[in-house]
C-alpha positions as CSV (number, residue, x, y, z in Angstrom):
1,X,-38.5,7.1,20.5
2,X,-37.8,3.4,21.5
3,X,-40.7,2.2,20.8
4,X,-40.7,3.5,17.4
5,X,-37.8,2.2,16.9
6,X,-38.7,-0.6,18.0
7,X,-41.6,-0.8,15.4
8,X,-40.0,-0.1,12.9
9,X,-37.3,-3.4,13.7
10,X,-40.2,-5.5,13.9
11,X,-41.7,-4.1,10.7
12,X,-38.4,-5.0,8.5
13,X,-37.6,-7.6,10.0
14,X,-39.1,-10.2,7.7
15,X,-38.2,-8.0,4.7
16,X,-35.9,-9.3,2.1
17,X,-32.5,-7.2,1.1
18,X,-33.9,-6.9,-2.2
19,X,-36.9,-4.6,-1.0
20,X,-35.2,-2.5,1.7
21,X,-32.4,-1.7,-1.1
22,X,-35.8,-0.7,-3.3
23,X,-37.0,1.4,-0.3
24,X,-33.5,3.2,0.1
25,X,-33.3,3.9,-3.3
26,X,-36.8,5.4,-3.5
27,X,-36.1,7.8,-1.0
28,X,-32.8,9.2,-2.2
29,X,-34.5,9.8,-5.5
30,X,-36.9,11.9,-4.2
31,X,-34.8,14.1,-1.6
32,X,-35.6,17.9,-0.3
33,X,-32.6,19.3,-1.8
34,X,-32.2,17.7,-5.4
35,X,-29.0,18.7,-5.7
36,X,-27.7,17.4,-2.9
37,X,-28.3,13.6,-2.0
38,X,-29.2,12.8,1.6
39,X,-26.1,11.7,3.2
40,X,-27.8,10.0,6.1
41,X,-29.2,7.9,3.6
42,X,-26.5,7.2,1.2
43,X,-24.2,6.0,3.9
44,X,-27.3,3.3,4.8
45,X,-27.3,2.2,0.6
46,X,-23.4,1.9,0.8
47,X,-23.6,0.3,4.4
48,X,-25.7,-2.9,2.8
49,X,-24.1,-3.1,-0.7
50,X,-20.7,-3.4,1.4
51,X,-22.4,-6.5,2.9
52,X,-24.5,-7.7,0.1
53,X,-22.5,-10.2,-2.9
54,X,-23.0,-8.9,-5.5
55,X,-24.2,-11.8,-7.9
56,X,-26.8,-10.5,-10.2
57,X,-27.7,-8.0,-13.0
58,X,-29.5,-6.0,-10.3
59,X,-27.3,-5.8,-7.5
60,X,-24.4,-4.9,-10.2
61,X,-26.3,-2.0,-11.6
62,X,-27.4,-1.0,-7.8
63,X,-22.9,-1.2,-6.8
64,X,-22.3,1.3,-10.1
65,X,-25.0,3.5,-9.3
66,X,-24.1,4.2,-6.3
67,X,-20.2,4.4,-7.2
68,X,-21.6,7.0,-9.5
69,X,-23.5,9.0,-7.0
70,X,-20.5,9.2,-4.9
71,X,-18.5,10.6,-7.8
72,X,-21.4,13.0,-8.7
73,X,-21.8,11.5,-11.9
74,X,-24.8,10.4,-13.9
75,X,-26.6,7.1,-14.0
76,X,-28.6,6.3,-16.8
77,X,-29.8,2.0,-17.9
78,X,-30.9,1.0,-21.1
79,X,-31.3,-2.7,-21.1
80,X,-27.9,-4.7,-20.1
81,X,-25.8,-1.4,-19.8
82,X,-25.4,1.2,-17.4
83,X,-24.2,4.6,-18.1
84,X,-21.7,6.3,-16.0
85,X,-22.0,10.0,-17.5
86,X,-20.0,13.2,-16.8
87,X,-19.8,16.7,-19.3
88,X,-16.6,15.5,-20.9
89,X,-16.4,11.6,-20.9
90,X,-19.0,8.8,-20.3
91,X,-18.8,5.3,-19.0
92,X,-19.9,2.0,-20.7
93,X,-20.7,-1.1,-19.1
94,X,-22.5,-3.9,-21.0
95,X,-24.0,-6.2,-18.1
96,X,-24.3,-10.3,-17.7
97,X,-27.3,-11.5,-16.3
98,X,-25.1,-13.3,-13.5
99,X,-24.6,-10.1,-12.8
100,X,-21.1,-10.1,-13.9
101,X,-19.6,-8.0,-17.0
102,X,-18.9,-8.5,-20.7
103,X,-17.4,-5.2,-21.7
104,X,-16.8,-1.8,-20.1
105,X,-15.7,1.0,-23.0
106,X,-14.9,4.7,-21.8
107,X,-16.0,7.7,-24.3
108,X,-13.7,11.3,-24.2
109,X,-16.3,14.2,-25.4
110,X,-16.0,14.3,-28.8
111,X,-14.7,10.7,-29.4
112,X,-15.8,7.1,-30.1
113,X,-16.6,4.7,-27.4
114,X,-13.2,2.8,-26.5
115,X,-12.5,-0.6,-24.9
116,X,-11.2,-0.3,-21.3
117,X,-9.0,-3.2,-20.2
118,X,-7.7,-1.9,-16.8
119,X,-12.0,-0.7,-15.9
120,X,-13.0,-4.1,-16.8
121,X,-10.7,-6.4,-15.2
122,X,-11.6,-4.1,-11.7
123,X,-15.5,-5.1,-12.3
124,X,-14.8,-8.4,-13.2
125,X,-13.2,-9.1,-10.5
126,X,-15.7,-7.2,-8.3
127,X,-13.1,-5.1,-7.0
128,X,-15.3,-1.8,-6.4
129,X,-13.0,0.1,-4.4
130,X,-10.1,0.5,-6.7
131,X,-12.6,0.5,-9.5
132,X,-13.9,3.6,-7.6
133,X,-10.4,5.3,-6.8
134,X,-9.4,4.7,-11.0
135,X,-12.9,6.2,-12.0
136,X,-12.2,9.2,-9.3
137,X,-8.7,10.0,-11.1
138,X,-10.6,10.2,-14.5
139,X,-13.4,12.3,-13.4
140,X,-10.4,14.9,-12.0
141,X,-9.0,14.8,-15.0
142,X,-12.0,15.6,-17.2
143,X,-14.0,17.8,-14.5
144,X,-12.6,21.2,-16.4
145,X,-15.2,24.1,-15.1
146,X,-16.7,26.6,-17.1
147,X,-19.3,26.7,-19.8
148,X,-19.2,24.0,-23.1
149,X,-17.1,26.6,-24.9
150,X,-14.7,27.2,-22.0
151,X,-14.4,23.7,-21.2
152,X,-13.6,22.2,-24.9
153,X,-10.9,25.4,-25.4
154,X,-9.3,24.0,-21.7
155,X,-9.6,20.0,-22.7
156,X,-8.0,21.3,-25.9
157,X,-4.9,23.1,-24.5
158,X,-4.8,20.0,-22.2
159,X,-4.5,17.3,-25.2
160,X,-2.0,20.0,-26.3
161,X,0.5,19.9,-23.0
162,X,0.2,16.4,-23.1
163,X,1.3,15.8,-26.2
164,X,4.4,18.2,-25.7
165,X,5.5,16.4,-22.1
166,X,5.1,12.9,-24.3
167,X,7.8,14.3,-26.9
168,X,9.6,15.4,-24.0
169,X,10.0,12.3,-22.4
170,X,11.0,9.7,-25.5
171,X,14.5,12.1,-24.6
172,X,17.6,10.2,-23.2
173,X,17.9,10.8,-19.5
174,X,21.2,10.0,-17.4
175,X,21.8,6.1,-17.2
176,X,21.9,4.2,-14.0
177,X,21.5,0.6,-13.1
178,X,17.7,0.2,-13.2
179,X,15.9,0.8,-16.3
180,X,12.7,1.7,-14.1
181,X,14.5,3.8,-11.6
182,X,16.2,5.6,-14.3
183,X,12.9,7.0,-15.8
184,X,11.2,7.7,-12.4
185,X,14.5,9.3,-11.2
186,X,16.6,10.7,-13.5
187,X,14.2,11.2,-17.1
188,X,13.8,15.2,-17.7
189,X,9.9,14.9,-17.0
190,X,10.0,11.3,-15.2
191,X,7.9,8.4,-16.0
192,X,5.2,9.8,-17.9
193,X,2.1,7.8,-18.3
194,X,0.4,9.2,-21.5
195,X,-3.2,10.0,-21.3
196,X,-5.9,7.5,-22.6
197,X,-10.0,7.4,-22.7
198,X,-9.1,5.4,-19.4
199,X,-6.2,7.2,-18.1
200,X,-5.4,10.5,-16.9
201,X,-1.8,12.1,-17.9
202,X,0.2,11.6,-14.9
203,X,3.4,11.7,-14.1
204,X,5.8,9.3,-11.6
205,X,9.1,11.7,-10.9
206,X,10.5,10.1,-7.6
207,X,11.3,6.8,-5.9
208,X,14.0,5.4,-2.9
209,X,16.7,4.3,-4.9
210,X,17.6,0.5,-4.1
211,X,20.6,0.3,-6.3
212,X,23.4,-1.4,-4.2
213,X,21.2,-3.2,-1.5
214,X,22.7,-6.3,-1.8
215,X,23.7,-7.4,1.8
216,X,20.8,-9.6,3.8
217,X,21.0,-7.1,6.3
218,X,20.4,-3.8,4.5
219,X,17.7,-5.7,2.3
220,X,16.1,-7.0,5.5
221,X,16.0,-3.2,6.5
222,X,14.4,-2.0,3.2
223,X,11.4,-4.0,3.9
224,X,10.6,-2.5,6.9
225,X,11.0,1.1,5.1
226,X,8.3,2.8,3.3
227,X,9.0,2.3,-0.5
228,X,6.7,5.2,-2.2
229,X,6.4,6.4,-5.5
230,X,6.0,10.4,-5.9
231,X,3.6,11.0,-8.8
232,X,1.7,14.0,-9.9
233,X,-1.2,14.0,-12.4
234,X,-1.3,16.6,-14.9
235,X,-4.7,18.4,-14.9
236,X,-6.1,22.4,-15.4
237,X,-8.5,23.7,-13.2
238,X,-9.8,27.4,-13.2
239,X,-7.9,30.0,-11.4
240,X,-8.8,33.6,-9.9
241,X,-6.5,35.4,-12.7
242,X,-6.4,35.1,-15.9
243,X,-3.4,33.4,-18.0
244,X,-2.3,32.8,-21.3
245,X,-2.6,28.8,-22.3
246,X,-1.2,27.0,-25.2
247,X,-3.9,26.5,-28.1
248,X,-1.1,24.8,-30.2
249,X,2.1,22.3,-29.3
250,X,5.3,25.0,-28.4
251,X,7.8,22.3,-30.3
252,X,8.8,23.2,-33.2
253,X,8.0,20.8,-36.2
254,X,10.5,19.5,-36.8
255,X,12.4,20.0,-33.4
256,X,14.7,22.4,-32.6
257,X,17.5,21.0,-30.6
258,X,19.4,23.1,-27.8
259,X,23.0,22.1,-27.3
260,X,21.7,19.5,-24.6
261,X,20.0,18.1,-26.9
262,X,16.4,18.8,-25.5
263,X,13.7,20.0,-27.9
264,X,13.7,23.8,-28.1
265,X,10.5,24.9,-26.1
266,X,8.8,28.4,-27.4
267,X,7.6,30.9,-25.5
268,X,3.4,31.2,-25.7
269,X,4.4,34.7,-27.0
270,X,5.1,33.2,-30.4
271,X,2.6,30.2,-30.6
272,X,-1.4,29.9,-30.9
273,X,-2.7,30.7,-27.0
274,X,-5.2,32.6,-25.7
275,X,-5.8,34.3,-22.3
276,X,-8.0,32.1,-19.9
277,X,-9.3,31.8,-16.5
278,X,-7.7,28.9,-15.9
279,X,-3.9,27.1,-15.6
280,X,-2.4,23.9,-15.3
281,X,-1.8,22.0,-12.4
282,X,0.6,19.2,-11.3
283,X,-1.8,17.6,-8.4
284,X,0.6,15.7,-5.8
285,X,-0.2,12.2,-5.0
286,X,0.3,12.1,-2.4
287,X,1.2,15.9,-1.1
288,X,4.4,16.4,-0.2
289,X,6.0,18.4,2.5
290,X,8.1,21.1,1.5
291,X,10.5,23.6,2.9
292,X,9.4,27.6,2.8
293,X,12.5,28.3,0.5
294,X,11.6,25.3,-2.0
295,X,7.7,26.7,-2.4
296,X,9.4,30.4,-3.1
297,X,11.4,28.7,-6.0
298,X,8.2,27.2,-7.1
299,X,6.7,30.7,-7.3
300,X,9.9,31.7,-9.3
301,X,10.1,28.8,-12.1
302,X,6.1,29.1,-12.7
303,X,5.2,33.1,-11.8
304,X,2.1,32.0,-11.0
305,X,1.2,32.9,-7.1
306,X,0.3,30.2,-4.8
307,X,-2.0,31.3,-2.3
308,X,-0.3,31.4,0.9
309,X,-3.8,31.5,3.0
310,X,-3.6,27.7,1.5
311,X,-0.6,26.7,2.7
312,X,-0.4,26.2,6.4
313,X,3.1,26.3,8.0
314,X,5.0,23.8,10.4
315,X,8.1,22.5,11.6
316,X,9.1,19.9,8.5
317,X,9.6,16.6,11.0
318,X,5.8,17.5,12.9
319,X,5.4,17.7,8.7
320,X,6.7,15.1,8.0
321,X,5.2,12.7,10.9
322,X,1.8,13.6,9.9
323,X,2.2,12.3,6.5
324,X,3.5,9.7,7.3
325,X,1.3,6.2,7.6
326,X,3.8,4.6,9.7
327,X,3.8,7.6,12.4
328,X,1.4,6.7,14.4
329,X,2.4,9.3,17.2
330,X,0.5,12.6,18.4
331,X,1.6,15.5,16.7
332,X,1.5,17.9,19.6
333,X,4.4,15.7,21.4
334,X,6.7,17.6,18.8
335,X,5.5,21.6,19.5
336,X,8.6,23.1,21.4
337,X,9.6,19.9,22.7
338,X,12.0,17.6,21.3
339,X,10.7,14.2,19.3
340,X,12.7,11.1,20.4
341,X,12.8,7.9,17.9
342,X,14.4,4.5,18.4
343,X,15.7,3.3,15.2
344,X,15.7,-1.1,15.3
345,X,18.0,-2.1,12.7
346,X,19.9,-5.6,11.8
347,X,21.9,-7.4,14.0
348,X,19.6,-6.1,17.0
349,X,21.2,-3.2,17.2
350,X,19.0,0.0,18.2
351,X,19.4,4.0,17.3
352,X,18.2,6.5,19.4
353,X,17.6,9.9,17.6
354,X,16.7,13.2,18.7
355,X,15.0,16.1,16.7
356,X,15.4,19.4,19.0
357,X,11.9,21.7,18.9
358,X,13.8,24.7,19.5
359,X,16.2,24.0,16.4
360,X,13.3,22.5,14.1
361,X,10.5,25.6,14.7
362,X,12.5,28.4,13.5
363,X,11.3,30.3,11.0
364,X,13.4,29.5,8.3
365,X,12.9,25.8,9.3
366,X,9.1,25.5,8.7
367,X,7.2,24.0,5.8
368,X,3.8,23.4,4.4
369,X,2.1,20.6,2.7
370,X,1.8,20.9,-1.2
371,X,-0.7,19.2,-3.2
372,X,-1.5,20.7,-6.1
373,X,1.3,23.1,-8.2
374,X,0.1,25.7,-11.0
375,X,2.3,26.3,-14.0
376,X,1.3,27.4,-17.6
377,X,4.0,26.1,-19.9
378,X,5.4,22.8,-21.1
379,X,8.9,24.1,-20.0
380,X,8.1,24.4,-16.2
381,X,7.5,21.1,-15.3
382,X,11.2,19.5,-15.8
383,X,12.3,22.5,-13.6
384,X,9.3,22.1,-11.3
385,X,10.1,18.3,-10.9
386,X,13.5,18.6,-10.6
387,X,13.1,20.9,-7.4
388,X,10.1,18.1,-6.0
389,X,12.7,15.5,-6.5
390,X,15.4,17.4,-4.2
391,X,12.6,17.9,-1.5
392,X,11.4,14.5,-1.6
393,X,15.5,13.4,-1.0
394,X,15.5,15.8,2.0
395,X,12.1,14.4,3.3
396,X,13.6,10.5,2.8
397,X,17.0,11.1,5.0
398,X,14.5,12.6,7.8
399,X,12.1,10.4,7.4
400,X,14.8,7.4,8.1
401,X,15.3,9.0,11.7
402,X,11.6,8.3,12.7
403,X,9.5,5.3,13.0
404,X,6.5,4.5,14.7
405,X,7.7,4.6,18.6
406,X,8.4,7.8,19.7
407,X,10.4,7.1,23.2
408,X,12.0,9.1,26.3
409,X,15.2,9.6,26.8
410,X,15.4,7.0,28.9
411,X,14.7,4.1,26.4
412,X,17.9,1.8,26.6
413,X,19.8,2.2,23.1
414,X,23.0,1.1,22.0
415,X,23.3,4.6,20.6
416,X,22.5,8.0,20.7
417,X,22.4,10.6,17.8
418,X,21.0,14.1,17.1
419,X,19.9,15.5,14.5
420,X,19.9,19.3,14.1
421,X,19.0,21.7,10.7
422,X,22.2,23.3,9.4
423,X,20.2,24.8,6.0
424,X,17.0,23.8,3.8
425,X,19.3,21.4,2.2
426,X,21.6,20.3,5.0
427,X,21.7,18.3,8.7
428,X,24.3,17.4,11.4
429,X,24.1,14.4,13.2
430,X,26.2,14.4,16.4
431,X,26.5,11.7,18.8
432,X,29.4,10.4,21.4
433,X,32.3,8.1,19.5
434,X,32.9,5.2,20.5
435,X,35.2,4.5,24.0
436,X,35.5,8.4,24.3
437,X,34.2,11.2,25.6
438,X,34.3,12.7,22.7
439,X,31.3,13.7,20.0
440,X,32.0,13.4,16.3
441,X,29.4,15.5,13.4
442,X,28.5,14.1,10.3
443,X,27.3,16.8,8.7
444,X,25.0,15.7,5.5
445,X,24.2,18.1,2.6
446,X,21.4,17.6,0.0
447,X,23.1,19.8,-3.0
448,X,20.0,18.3,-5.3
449,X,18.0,15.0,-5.7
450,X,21.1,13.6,-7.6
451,X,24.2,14.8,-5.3
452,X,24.5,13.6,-1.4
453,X,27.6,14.7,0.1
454,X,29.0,13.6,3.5
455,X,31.5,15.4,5.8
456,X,33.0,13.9,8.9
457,X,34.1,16.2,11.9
458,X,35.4,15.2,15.2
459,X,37.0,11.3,14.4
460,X,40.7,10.8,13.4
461,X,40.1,7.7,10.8
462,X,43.3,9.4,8.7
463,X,41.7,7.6,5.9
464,X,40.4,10.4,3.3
465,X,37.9,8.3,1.7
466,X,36.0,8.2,4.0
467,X,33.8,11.0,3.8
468,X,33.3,9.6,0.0
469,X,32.3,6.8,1.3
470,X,29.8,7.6,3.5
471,X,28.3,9.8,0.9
472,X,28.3,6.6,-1.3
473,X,26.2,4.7,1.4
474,X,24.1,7.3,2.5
475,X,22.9,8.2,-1.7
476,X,22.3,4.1,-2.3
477,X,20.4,3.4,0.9
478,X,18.9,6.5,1.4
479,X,18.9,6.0,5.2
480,X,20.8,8.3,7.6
481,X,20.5,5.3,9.9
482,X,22.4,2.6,8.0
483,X,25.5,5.1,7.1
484,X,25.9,5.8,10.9
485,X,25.9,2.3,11.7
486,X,28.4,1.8,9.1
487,X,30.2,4.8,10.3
488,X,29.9,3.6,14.0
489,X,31.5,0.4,13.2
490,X,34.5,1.9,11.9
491,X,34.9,4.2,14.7
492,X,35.0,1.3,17.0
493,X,37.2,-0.6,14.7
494,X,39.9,2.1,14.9
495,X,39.3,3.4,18.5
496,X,41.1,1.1,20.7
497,X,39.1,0.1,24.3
498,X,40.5,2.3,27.5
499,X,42.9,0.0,29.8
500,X,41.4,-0.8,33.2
501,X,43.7,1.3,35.4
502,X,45.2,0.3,38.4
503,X,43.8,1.5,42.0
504,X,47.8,3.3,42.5
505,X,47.4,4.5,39.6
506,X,43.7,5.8,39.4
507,X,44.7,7.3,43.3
508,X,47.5,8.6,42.5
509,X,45.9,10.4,39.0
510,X,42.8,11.8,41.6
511,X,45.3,13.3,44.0
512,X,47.5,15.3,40.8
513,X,44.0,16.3,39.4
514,X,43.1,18.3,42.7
515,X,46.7,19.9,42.7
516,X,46.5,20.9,39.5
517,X,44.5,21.7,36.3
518,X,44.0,19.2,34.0
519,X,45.8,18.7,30.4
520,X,45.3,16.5,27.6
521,X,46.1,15.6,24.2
522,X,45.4,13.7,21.4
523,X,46.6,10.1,20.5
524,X,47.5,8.8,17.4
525,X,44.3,6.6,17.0
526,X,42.4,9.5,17.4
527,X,41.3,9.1,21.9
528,X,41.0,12.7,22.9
529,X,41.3,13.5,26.8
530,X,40.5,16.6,28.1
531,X,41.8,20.1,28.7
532,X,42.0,22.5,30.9
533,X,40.5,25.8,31.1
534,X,43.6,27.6,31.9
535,X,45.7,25.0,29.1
536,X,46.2,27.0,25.8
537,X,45.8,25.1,22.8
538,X,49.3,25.1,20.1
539,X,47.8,26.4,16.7
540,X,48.7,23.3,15.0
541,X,47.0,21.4,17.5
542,X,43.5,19.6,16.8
543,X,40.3,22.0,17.2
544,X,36.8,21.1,18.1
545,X,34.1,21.8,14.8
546,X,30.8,20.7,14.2
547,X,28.1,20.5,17.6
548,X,31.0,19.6,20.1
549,X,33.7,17.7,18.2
550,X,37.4,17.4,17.7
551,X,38.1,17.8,13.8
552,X,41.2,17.4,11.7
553,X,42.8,21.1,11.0
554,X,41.7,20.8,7.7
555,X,37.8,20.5,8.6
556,X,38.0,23.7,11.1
557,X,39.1,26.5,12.6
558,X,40.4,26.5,15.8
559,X,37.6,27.4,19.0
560,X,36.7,27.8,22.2
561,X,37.6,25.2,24.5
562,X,35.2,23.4,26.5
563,X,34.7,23.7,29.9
564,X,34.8,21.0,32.1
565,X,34.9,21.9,35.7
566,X,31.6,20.8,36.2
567,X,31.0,16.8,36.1
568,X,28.6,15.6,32.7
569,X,26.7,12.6,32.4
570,X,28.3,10.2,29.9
571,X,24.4,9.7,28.5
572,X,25.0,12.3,25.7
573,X,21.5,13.8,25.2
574,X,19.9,13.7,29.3
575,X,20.0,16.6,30.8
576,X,23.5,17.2,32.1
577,X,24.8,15.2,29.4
578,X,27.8,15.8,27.4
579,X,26.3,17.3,24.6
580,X,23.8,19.2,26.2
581,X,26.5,21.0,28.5
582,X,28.7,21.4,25.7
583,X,26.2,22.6,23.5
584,X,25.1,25.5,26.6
585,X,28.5,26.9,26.3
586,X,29.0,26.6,22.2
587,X,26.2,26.8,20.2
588,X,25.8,24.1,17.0
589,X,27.2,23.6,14.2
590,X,26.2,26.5,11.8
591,X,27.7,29.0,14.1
592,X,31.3,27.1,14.2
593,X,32.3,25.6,11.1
């Protein structure tokens, strides 16, 4: 084998590019299986034209071809212009000799050649790839299965939909600062981006609000943070049950008006449809991770079934971390263990937080990836992207917890928080207040993509804004990071420093604690000290709520008090800590409040 190897090396050596790109190509067009290419020796043709510049009429038609090939598209030539063929659309590039391009036009079946602005600036600037991903969105959105008859009825309905969602979306949507952000955000089927010859329908429903980022520091922290658009493009595809389609727009002409003022949508019952193999389908780019409860209320706006041998079910953070570019830690670190992330954020200040396995992998806690979403009329994709939106908020909060270095808990961090499931739509963070012993919950709820509340447990601020306020910070940055830094520096702002005792005094406090249970109270800056197991607690008295806080009466019911014979760690989350020895005689936070 090495010497043939060998041969063959010395046999090419003094070839030119030009005839071993000739020899490839001769042998993929004659392969065993015609309708299959050899992969073996496509990889070698896209190997060389990666390496080859690409600066004549040749080479250029050799680049499309095999962009085509990889699409499973046609190639045909005539002349100066290459062909770029598929059942329901062609492409139409007029060549220079150079080998650069003078025109690129894209046909829809049935319709004129158009000129393509957005294909031709990509090939003139030779930038295949993305030329290659556009071309790929196209050929989803016109690759409808089924025979000539099938496929025209299912481009038909398609036109149809589109249409209806473009009516739809010239509505007024709820104002906020950014004219952008508003449509994405807030308009009733998002940014839609109308389908051309060039351009597939799609969709842009969700992005991390920014509104309000006007300190250095925050700003500083937004560039480090993964700023995503959520978009969905709207195709049809066939399906294993039949279902009735639109073969006519369901707005009324003109409009009928509901008292919202949305266009009055009709049921397929009383409009042109007809039963087909086939429904719509809102494909996720990219896929998002979604609770179990949120895909059972996709079921329930669309009653079409979504397979669940599709779907395949995780904890939502091991979800989340997978999808995730930034995440470049193992998975398996999160299966029944507990993920550990250090947070950096300004002023050199660094988070530790802790997502418990045993909390995240209940049942009710798990999730699956979603990338594609059947429906079959105009009226379910407001409600459809209205429930993506309140996922996607969900997935943003956790997602600010973890970055790229997962840690033990014995990274050094200025402080410690963890973060626990209370609901699909709601979280605590606990963590140890400042110059106490004691822990303080925020616990954060998700009500939908447009309502973040905040509710504080376990810190006597007596101010009761506050909670308002943190819910203000935590909606505008989108970062359960930045409101607890916020909320830390208040804490420390109203928490005064314990006084250095005297050694009379500390001696003389040791000798009354070993004669005597121990008692304590609270302060009027909100210092708690600790109580005995024997000590009974006055009803009007502050109570511990949340994962092991004090609260004000008003927050929570009074319970259990904690033990404390046994001596804690002040580390709140090692073993032995404070919250790990309160939470083995208490429970969290759903089982209290």
């Amino acid at each position: 084998m090495k010497s043939i190897i060998s041969d063959l090396h010395l046999k090419f050596a003094e070839k030119t590019w030009k005839e071993t790109f000739q020899l490839v190509r001769r042998c993929m067009d004659k392969p065993k299986d015609s309708s299959r290419p050899c992969v073996p020796l496509l990889r070698s043709l896209e190997r060389l034209q990666e390496v080859v510049n690409v600066s004549s009429l040749n080479t250029m038609r050799s680049r499309l071809e095999m962009i085509a090939k990889q699409q499973g598209m046609g190639f045909h030539i005539t002349e100066a212009t290459c062909y770029l063929t598929a059942d329901m659309f062609y492409l139409e590039v007029v060549l220079l000799l150079c080998g650069g391009v003078e025109e690129v036009k894209v046909a829809p079946h049935g319709g004129s050649p158009v000129p393509s602005e957005s294909f031709f600036q990509l090939l003139r600037l030779k930038q295949f790839t993305e030329f290659a991903l556009k071309l790929a969105d196209l050929f989803t959105q016109y690759n409808i299965p089924g025979d000539n008859d099938q496929k025209l009825k299912l481009f038909a309905s398609l036109q149809f939909l589109g249409k209806d969602l473009e009516q739809i979306s010239l509505l007024p949507c709820v104002p906020i600062d950014s004219a952008q952000g508003d449509m994405i955000n807030n308009g009733r089927v998002g940014c839609l981006i109308a389908g051309k010859a060039d351009c597939p329908l799609s969709i842009q429903f969700y992005s991390t609000p920014t509104d309000g980022m006007k300190t250095s520091d925050l700003q500083e922290e937004m560039t480090d943070r993964e700023m995503v658009v959520q978009a969905a493009m709207v195709t049809v595809d066939v399906s294993d049950v039949p279902h009735k389609l639109q073969t006519a727009s369901v707005i009324q002409q003109p409009p009928q008006l509901d008292p919202q003022g949305y266009p009055v949508l009709l049921p397929l019952s009383e409009m042109p449809s007809e039963m087909l193999p086939a429904c719509f389908h809102l494909k996720l780019q990219p896929a998002i991770p979604m609770m179990c409860s949120f895909v059972d209320k996709l079921r329930q706006i669309t009653g079409v079934v979504m397979p669940d041998v599709d779907l395949q079910w995780a904890a939502l953070p091991k979800l989340l971390m997978s999808s995730s570019p930034s995440a470049k830690i193992h998975m398996e670190t999160f299966d029944g263990q507990d993920a550990i992330f250090t947070t950096p954020l300004p002023g050199s200040v660094m988070h530790s937080y802790i997502l418990p396995g045993a909390a995240w992998e209940v049942p009710a806690q798990r999730g699956t990836v979603v990338d594609s979403i059947p429906f079959t009329h105009p009226a379910h994709v407001p409600a459809l992207l209205e429930l993506l939106r309140h996922q996607c908020v969900v997935n943003t909060l956790l997602r600010s917890c973890m970055t790229s270095q997962c840690t033990g808990t014995g990274s050094v961090c200025d402080q410690h928080f963890e973060v626990r499931p209370e609901s699909d739509i709601s979280c605590s963070v606990t963590f140890q207040g400042p110059h106490t012993d004691s822990l303080v919950v925020l616990l954060v709820n998700v009500s939908d993509s447009h309502q973040i509340t905040c509710t504080l447990f376990g810190a006597e601020i007596g101010d009761p804004s506050m909670d308002e306020n943190l819910s203000t910070i935590m909606k505008k940055s989108m970062s359960i990071p930045l409101a607890l830094r916020t909320l830390y520096l208040k804490l420390e702002e109203i928490t005064p420093a314990p006084l250095s005792a005297s050694p009379e005094a500390t001696t003389e406090a040791e000798n009354d604690q070993s004669a005597s249970t121990t008692t304590a109270a609270s302060d009027t800056n909100g210092a708690f000290t600790t109580f005995s197991q024997n000590a009974a607690l006055p009803e009007d008295d502050l109570s511990l709520s949340g994962s092991a806080c004090y609260a004000n009466s008003d927050k929570s019911e009074l319970l259990p008090e904690i033990n404390t014979s046994p001596a804690v760690s002040p580390y709140p989350f090692a073993p032995g800590g404070v919250f790990s020895h309160w939470m083995t005689n208490n429970g969290h936070l759903s089982e209290l409040i």
